[in-house]
ZALO-475472 format. One record per residue (C-alpha): residue number from 1; chain; x negated, y negated, z. Coordinates in steps of 0.001 Angstrom, whole numbers. Layout:
% residues N
[NUM; "A"; [X; Y; Z]]
...
//
This chain:
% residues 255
[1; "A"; [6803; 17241; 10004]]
[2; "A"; [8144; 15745; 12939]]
[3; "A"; [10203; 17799; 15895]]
[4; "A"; [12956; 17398; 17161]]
[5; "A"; [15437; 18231; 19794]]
[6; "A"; [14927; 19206; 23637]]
[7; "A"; [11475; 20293; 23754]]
[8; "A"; [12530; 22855; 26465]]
[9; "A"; [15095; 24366; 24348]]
[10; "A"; [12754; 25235; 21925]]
[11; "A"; [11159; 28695; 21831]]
[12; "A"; [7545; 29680; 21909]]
[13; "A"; [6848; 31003; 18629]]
[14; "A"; [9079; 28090; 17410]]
[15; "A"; [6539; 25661; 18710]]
[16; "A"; [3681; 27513; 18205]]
[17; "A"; [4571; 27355; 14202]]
[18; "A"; [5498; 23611; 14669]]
[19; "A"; [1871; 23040; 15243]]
[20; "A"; [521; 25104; 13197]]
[21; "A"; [3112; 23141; 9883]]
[22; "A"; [1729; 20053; 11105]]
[23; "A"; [-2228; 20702; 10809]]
[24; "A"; [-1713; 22925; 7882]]
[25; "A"; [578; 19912; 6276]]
[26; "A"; [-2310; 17522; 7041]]
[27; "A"; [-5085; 16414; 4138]]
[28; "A"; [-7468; 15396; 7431]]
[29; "A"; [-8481; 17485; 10626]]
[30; "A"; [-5975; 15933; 13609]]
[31; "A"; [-6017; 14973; 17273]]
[32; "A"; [-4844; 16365; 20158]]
[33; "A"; [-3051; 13471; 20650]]
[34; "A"; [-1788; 13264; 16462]]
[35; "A"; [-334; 16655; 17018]]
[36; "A"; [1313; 16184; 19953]]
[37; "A"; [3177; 13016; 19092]]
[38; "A"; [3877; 15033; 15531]]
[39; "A"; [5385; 17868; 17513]]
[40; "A"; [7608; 15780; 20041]]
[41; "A"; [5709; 17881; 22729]]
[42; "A"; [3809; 16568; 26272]]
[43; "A"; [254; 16449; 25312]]
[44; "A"; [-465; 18747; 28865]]
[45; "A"; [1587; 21377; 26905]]
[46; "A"; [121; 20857; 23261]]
[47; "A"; [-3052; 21284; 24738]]
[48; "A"; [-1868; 24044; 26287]]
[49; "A"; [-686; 26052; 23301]]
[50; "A"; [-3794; 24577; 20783]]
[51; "A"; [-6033; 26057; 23452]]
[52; "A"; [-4191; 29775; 22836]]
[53; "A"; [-4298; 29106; 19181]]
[54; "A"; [-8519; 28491; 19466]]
[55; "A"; [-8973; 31421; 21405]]
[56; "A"; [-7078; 33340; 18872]]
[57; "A"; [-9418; 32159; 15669]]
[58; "A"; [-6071; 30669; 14259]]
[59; "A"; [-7323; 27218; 15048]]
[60; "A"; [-10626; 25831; 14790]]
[61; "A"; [-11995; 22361; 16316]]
[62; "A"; [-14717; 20038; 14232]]
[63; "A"; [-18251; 18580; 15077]]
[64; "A"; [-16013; 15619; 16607]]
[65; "A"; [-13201; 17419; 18395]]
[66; "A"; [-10313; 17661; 16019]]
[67; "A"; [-8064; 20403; 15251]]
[68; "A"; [-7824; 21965; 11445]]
[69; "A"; [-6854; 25717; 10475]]
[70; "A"; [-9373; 28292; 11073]]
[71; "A"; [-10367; 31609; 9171]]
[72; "A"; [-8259; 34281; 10547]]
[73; "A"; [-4205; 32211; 9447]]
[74; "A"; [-6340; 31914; 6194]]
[75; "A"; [-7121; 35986; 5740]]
[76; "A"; [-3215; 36749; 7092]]
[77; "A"; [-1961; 33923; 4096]]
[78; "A"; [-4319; 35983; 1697]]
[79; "A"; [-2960; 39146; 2893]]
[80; "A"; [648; 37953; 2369]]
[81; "A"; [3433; 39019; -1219]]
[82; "A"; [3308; 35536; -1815]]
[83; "A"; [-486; 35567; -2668]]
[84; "A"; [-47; 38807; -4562]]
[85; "A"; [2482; 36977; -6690]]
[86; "A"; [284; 34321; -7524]]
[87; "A"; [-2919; 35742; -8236]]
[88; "A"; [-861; 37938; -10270]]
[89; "A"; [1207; 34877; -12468]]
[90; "A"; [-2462; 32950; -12253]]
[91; "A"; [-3614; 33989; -15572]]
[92; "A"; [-251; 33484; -17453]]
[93; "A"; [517; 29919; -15570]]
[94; "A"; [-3009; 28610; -17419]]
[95; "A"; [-2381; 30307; -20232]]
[96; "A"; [1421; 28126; -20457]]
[97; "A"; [-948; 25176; -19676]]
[98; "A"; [-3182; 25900; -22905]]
[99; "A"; [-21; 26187; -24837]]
[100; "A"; [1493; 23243; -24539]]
[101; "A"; [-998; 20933; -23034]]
[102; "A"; [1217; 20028; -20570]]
[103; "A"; [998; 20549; -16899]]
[104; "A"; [2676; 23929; -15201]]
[105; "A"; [4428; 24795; -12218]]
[106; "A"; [5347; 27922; -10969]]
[107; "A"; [8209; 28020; -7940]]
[108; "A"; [10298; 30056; -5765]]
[109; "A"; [13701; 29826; -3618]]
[110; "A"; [12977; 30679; -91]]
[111; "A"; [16425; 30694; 1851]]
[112; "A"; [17346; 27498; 1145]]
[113; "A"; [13654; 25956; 548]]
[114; "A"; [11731; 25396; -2736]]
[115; "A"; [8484; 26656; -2318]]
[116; "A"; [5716; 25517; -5133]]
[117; "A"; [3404; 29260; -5297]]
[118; "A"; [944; 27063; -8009]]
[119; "A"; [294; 24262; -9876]]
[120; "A"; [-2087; 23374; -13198]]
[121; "A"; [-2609; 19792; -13917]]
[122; "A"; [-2336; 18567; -17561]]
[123; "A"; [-5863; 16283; -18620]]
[124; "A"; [-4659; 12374; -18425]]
[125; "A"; [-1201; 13090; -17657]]
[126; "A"; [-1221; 11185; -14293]]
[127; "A"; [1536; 13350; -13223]]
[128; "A"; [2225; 13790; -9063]]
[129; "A"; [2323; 17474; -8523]]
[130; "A"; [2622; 19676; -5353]]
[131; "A"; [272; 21777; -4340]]
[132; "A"; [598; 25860; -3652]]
[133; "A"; [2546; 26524; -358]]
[134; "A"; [4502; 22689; -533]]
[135; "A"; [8617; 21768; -225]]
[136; "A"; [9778; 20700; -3437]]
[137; "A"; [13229; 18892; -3250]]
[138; "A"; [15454; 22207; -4062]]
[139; "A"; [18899; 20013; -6107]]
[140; "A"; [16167; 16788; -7927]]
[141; "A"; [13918; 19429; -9745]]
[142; "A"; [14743; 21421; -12619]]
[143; "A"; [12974; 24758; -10735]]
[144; "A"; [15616; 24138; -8040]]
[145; "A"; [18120; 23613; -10114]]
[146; "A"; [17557; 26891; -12283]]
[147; "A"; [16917; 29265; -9306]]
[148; "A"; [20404; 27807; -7564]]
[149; "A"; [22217; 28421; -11188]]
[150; "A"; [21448; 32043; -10529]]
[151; "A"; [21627; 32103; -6414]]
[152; "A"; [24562; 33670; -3972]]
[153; "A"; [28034; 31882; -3749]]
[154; "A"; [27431; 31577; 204]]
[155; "A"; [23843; 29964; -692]]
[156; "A"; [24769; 27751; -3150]]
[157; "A"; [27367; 26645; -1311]]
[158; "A"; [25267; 25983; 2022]]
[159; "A"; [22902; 23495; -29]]
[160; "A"; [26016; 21622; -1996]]
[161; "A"; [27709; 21349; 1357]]
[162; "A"; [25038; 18805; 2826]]
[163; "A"; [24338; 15599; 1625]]
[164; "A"; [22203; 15439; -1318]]
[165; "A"; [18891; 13393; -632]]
[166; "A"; [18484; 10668; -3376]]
[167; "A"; [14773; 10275; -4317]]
[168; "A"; [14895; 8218; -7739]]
[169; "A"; [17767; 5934; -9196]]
[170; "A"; [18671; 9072; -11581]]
[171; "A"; [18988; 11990; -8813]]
[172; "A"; [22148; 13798; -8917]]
[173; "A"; [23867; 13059; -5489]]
[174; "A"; [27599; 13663; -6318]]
[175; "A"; [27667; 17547; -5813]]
[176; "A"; [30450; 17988; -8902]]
[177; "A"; [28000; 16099; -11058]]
[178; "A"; [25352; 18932; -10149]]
[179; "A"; [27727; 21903; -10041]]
[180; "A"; [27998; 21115; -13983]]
[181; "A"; [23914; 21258; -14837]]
[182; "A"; [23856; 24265; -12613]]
[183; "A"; [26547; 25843; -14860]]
[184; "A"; [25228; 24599; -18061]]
[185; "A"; [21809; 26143; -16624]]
[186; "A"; [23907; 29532; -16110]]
[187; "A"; [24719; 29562; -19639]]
[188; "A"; [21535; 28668; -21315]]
[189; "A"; [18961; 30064; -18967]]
[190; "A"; [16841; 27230; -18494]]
[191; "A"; [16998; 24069; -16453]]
[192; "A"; [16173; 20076; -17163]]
[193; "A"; [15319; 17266; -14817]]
[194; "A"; [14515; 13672; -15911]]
[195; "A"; [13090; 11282; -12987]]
[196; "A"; [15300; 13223; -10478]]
[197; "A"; [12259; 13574; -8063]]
[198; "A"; [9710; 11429; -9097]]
[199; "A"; [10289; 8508; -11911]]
[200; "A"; [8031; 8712; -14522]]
[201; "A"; [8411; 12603; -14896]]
[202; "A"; [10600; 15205; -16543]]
[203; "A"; [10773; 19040; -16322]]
[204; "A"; [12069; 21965; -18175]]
[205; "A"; [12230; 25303; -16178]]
[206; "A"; [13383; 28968; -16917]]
[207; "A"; [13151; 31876; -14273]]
[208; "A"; [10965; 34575; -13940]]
[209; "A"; [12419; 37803; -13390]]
[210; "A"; [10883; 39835; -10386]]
[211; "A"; [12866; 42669; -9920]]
[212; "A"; [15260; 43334; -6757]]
[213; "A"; [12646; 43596; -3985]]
[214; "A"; [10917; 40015; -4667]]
[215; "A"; [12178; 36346; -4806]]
[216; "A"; [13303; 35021; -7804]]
[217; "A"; [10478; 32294; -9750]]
[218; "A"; [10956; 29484; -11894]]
[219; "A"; [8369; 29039; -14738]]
[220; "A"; [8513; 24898; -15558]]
[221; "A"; [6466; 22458; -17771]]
[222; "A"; [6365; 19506; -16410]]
[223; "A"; [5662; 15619; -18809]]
[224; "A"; [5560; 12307; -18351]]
[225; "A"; [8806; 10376; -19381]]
[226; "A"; [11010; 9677; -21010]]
[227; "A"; [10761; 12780; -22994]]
[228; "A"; [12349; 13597; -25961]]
[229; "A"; [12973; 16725; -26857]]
[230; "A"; [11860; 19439; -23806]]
[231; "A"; [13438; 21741; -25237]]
[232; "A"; [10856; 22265; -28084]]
[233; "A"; [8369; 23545; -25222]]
[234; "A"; [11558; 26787; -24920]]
[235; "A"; [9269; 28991; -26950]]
[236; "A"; [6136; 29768; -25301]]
[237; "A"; [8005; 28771; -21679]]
[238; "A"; [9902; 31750; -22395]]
[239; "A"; [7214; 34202; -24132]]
[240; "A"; [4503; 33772; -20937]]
[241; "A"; [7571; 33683; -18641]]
[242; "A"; [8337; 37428; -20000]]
[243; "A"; [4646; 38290; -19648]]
[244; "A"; [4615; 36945; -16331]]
[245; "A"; [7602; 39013; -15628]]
[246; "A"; [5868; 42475; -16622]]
[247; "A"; [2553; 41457; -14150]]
[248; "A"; [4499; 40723; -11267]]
[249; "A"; [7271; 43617; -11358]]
[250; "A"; [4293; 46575; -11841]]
[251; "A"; [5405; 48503; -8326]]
[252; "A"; [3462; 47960; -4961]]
[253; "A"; [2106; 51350; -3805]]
[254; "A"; [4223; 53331; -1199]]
[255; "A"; [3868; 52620; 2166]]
//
């Protein structure tokens, strides 16, 4: 992730969590001067704020002098809903996986941000799939599609209004086009997506009811493609989808 924009404009917490996105988004520990060039910041002032994040435990620096996330962001990401939701849909999302032998993804819409919560891969299925805490794109996938089906007007229309990325060949870009699977996913309460995102791969999703004090999910299967007939897998998606359901809504104890 890459700033941008007058770095003086920019508030403190703003970049604080800039650096913090790009070392957590990283598969390596980084350099001071990797994160600063990531950030758009002077590396005088990315030092700067790295050293605060050290001193706070937040950030931790290897044997050889590089920056990677440190144990105390780790206990506050434990501590947060969205780790109660998935340990809590853990158990079902494997038991979808057993099923139908196919890989399983469990999402949620975040403002206007699809947010993968956890992933189980499907034995020799080659399949690309995100990990727990990554952006998937919100109009290619049939996740995003289902959860903006069911989304506010004033949302909906917020994501339609900008220009659609295209990722594959197939990827809905013409926002009339998508207004119709959105509908169609309105009606039938589940979502499709052939080689939207990633070529090679389809999806089926339904959602995941939560009650009104947590964000809506999106249950999917995910295949390799072409595939024929997703909508065989409707079944158990929907029977461990309504167990899911009944883990996650049990109420949190009173504050």
């Amino acid at each position: 992730m890459t700033a941008t924009g007058d770095t003086h404009a920019r508030s403190l917490p703003r970049r604080i969590f800039g650096l913090l996105d790009i070392v957590g988004a990283s598969p390596r520990p980084l350099t001071l001067s990797e994160i600063a060039r990531g950030a758009g910041l002077p590396v005088s002032t990315a030092h700067r704020l790295l050293s605060e994040l050290l001193h706070c435990g937040v950030l931790v620096r290897t044997a050889t002098g590089r920056y990677e996330l440190g144990e105390r962001i780790w206990r506050l990401g434990v501590a947060a809903p969205w780790e109660e939701l998935r340990r809590a849909a853990a158990a079902h999302l494997h038991d979808l996986a057993r099923r139908t032998g196919s890989a399983v993804a469990l999402a949620t819409l975040s403002g206007e941000r699809l947010v993968c919560l956890d992933t189980v891969a499907a034995p020799g299925d080659g399949l690309a799939l995100a990990g727990a805490g990554e952006e998937l794109p919100v109009t290619a996938t049939s996740a995003g599609k289902l959860l903006l089906a069911t989304t506010a007007r004033d949302r909906l229309g917020a994501v339609l209004n900008k220009r659609l990325p295209r990722l594959t060949p197939h990827t809905l870009v013409a926002p009339r086009l998508l207004m119709t699977q959105l509908e169609r996913a309105r009606r039938h309460g589940y979502a499709t997506a052939h080689e939207e995102a990633v070529i090679g791969q389809a999806s089926l999703s339904v959602g995941v009811p939560t009650g009104p004090h947590r964000l809506p999910m999106a249950l999917t299967v995910l295949t390799p493609a072409p595939h024929h007939d997703l909508t065989r897998m409707l079944p158990p998606l929907r029977a461990v989808a309504a167990a899911m359901s009944a883990a996650v809504t049990v109420p949190r104890p009173q504050e």
